[in-house]
C-alpha positions in Angstrom: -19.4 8.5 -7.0 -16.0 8.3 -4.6 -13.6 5.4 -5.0 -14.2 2.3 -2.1 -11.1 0.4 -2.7 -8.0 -0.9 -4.8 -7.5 -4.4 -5.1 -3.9 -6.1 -4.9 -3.3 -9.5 -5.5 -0.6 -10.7 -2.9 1.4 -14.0 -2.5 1.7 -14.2 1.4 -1.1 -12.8 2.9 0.1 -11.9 6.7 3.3 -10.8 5.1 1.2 -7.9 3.1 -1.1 -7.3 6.5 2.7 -6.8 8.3 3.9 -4.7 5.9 0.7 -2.6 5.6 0.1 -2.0 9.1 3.2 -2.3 10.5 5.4 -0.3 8.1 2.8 2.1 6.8 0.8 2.8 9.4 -2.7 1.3 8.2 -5.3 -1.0 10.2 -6.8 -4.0 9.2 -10.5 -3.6 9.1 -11.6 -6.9 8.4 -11.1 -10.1 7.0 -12.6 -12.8 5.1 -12.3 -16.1 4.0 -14.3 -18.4 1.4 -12.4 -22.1 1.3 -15.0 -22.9 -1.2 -13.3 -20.7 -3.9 -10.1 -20.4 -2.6 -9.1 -17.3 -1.5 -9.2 -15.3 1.4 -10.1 -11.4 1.8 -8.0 -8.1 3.7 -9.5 -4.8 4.2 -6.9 -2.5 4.8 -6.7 1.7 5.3 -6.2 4.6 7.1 -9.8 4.7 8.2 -13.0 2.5 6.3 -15.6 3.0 3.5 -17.1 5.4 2.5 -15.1 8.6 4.5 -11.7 6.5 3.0 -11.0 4.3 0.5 -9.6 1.0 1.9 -6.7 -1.6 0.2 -8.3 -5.0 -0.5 -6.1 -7.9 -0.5 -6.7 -11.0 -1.9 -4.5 -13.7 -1.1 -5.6 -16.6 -3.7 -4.7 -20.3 -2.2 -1.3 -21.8 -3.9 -0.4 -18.6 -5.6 3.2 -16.9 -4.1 3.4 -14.8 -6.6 1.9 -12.8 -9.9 3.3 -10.5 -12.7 2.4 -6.7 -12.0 2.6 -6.2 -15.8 3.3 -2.8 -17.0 -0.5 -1.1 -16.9 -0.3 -0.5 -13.1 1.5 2.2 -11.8 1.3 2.9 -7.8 -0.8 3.6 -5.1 -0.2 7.2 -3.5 -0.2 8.1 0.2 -0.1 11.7 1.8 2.5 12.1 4.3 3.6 15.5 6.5 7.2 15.1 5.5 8.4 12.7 2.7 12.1 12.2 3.8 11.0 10.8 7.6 8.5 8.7 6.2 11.0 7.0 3.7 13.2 6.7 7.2 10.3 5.2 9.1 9.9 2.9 6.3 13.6 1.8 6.2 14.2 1.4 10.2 11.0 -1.3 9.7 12.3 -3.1 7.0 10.7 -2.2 4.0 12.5 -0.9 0.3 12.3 2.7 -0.6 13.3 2.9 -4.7 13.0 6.2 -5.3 14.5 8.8 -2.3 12.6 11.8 -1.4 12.6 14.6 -3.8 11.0 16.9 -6.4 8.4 15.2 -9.2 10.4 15.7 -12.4 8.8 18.9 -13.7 7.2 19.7 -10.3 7.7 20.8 -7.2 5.7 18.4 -5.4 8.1 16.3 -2.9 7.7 12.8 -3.8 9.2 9.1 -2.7 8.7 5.8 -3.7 8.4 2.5 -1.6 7.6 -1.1 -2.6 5.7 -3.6 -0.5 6.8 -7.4 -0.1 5.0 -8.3 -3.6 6.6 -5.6 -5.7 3.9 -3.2 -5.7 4.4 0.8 -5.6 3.7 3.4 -3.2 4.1 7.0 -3.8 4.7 8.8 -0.2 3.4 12.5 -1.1 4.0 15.4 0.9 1.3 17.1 2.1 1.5 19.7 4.7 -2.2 19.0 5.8 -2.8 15.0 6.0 -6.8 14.2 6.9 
């Protein structure tokens, strides 16, 4: 078993695509769109199923926005240095919340960003990024 994707639902679907590709470095791998229910379909990531897990987006008509609710936490992405990526992020617009840094009880050095619809991202440091 290996893990294909994580689904966020978005309220402005370009402005998630932007934000993912242009701020964090991903691609968009496809797209698709069914009028007949409504909604429409992005397939982001650093590289696609089944060597990487991918992003879905799912941009549902009429809906701008949703709750996150408290049950979701984040999504985590490795980076070679924490403290330029939460730059990178700034100089392009996004919102870091949480500066770079030791884990509470770790050593790990950890960030925390947020995309346009609120959700989490966990920039890890990794000295070896595949």
């Amino acid at each position: 078993m290996r893990i294909l994707h994580t689904m966020l639902r978005v309220g402005n679907l370009q402005r998630s695509i932007d934000f993912y590709t242009e701020v964090l470095g991903m691609k968009l791998l496809r797209t698709s769109d069914n009028p007949e229910y409504q909604y429409t379909l992005a397939f982001l990531g650093y590289g696609s199923n089944p060597e990487h897990a991918e992003l879905e987006l799912t941009y549902n008509y009429g809906v701008e926005s949703y709750e996150l609710g408290t049950a979701f936490g984040h999504i985590a992405i490795a980076v070679p240095e924490v403290a330029l990526a939460c730059e990178a992020v700034r100089s392009k617009g996004g919102t870091v919340t949480r500066e770079a840094g030791p884990v509470k009880g770790g050593k790990s050095i950890i960030a925390f960003v947020q995309d346009p619809d609120h959700y989490k991202i966990e920039l890890i440091e990794r000295s070896v990024v595949l």
